[in-house]
N, C-alpha and C positions, 0 to 999 in steps of 0.2 A: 504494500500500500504506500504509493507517495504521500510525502508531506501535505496538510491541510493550510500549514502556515504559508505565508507570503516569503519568499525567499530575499533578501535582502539584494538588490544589485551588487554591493561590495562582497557578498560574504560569493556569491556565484561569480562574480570574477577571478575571486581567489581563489578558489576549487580549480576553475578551469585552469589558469597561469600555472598552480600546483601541480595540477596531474599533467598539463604539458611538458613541462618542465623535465618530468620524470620519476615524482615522486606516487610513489604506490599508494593503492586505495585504502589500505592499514594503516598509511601514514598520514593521508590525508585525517582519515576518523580520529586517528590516537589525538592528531594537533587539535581537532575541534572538541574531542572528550577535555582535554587538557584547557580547554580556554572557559570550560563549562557546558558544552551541548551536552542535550540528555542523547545516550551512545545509541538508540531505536530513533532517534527521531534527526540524528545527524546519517545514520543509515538512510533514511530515508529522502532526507535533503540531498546525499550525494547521488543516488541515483535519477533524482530527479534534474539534477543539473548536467547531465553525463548520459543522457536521456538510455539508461539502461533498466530493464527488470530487475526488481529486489532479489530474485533467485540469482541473476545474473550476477549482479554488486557482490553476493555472499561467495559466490567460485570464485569468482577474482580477488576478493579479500581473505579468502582464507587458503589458498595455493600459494605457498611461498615461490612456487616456479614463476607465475605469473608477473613477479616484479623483476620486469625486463627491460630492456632499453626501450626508447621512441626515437626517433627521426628527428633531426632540426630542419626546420622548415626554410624551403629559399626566401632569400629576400629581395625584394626590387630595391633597385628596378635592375639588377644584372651583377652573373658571375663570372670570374674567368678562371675554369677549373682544366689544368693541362696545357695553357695555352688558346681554349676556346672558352670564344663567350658568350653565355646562354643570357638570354634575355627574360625578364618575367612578364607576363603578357597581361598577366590577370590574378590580382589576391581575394583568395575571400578564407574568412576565418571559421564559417560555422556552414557545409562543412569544411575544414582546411584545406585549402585547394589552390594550387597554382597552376597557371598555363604557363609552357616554357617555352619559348621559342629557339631555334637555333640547336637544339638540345644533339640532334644527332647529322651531321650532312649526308649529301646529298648520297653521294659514291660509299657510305657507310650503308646506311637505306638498300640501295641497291645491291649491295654484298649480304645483305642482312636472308634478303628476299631469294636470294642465289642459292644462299646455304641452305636455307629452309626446305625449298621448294620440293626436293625430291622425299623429305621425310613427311611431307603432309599429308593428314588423316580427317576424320571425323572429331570435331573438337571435344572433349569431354568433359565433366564437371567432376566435383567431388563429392560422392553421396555420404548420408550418415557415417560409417564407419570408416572411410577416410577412401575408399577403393574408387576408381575414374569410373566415370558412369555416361553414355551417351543420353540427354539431354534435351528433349523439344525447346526449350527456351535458347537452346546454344547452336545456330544452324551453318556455323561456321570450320572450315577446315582447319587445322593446326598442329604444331608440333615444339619439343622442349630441346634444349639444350642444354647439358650437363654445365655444372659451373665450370669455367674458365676455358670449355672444349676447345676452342679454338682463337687465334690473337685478336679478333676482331671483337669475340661475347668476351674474352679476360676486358679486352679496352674498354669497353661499353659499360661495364659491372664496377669498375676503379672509379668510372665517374659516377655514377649512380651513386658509391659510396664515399667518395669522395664531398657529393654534393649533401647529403645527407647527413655525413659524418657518421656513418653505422658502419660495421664493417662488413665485408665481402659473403661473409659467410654466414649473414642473416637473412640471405635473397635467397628462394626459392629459384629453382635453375628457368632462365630465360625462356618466356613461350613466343612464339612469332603463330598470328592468324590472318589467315587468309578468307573474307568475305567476296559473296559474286552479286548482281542484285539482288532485292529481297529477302537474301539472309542481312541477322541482328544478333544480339542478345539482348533478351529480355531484362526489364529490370530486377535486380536482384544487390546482394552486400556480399564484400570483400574477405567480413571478420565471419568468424565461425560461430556460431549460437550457440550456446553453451546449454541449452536446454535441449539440443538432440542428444540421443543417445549416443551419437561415435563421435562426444566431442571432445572425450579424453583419450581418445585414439589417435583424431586429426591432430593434437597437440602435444602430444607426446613428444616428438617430435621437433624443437623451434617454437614450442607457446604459440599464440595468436598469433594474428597477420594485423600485425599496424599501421599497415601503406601498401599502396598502391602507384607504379607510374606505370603510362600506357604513353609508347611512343609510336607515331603516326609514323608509317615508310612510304606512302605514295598519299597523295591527292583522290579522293574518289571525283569525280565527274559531279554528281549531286547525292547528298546526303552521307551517311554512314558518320556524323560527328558524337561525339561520348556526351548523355545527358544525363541532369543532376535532376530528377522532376521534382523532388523534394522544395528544392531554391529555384526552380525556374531557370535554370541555366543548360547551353548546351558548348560544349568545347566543339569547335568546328576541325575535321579531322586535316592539317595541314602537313605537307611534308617537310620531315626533319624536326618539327615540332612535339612536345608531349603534353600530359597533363599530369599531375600528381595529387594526391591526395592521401591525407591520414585520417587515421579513427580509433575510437578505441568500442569496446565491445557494446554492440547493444546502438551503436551513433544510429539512428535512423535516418538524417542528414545526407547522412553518403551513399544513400539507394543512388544505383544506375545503370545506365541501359547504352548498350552498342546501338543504335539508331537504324534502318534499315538500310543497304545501301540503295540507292533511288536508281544511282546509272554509274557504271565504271564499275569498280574493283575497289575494297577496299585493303591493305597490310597495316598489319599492328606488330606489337613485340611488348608483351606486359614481363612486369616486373614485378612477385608479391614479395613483401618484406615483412619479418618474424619476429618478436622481441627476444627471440634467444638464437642461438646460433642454430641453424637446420641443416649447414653443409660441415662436415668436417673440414678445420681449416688447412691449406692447403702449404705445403714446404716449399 
């Protein structure tokens, strides 16, 4: 049950700065028990700031795995990571989202789409128990990339974490999909619901998925851009450009959907990121 009280602007600004920051949901509570909240009723103000289920707030508070790293978020308006410089197109805080421009060039894109090409499948999902499942909301072709397979996914993964500041070895391995017209993905979330039953199996594993980038490899013709319907936004799919975004369990915010392609072709190359390490780090 959420809070009946009125939530203070200051004290909900603080939660959130808090838990971005990176400070865990036990920590957040213990400081508001310590300052006086009653310890059920500051439960209940955090999940409602956090827009998460009470069941949900309790696994994440009481899993000491669960206090994992977060992402630091780009800042505009531009980086210059390696020698290139990503531009930021578009900030929004709730849910946290940036457009990046520049993020991958051109001749990178088109090597991306080389490599893939011959490994590509029927795109899959991940059902309850963590196992790849084909998918009616997912009508798109695709395939993964082990971490650092080859010099071009090691270059691509360095800056991701470089950009990030997480390290290499919190990315799930590289997907590249391939859409034709009227394939999409339907709208759906990134972070794993902790009220299915396989979702101490999905996270066994690297904990939750705290982020997301989706990088655009071609231009479609019309349509195919990543939408937020939650906030009314749609990232338009551009080449060499991305988009990113974080969350934490439960954000209802970060619903989104591959958009249908209208006419062309669309390539992507998403990137899920884990608060705990999911690759073995590598020598």
């Amino acid at each position: 049950m959420k809070s009946q009280l009125p939530i203070r602007p200051e004290l909900r600004d603080w939660i959130l700065t808090t838990t971005r920051a990176g400070h865990s949901v036990d920590t957040v509570l213990k400081m508001m028990q310590e300052t006086g909240y009653d310890p059920r009723q500051s439960r209940s103000i955090v999940a409602t700031v956090l827009n998460m289920p009470i069941s949900a707030l309790d696994a994440h508070s009481q899993s000491p795995k669960s206090q994992g790293r977060r992402t630091q978020h780009p800042e505009a308006p531009q980086m210059v990571i390696d020698g290139r410089t990503i531009h930021v197109g578009l900030s929004m805080e709730s849910p946290t989202l940036r457009v990046l421009n520049d993020f991958l060039s051109a001749e990178e894109c088109a090597a991306l789409i080389e490599q893939a090409t011959p490994r590509l499948q029927r795109a899959k999902t991940v059902d309850s128990s963590g196992k790849q499942q084909i998918d009616a909301r997912r009508t798109s072709e695709g395939m993964f990339f082990t971490v650092g397979e080859t010099p071009l996914i090691k270059r691509i993964e360095q800056r991701i974490a470089t950009m990030l500041s997480i390290p290499v070895d919190h990315g799930e391995g590289l997907q590249v999909l391939h859409y034709l017209p009227d394939q999409q993905y339907e709208p759906h979330y990134d972070w794993f619901n902790p009220e299915q039953p396989g979702f101490a199996a999905i996270t066994a594993k690297g904990g939750q998925r705290i982020a997301s980038l989706v990088m655009y490899l071609n231009t479609p013709e019309a349509g195919g851009g990543t939408a937020f319907p939650e906030v009314g936004v749609t990232v338009t799919a551009l080449l060499g450009s991305a988009v990113y975004f974080a969350y934490d369990t439960g954000d209802t915010a970060s619903l989104h959907a591959g958009l249908p392609v209208q006419k062309g072709e669309k390539w992507i190359a998403t990137k899920w990121l884990r608060e705990r390490p999911f690759q073995k780090a590598s020598r």
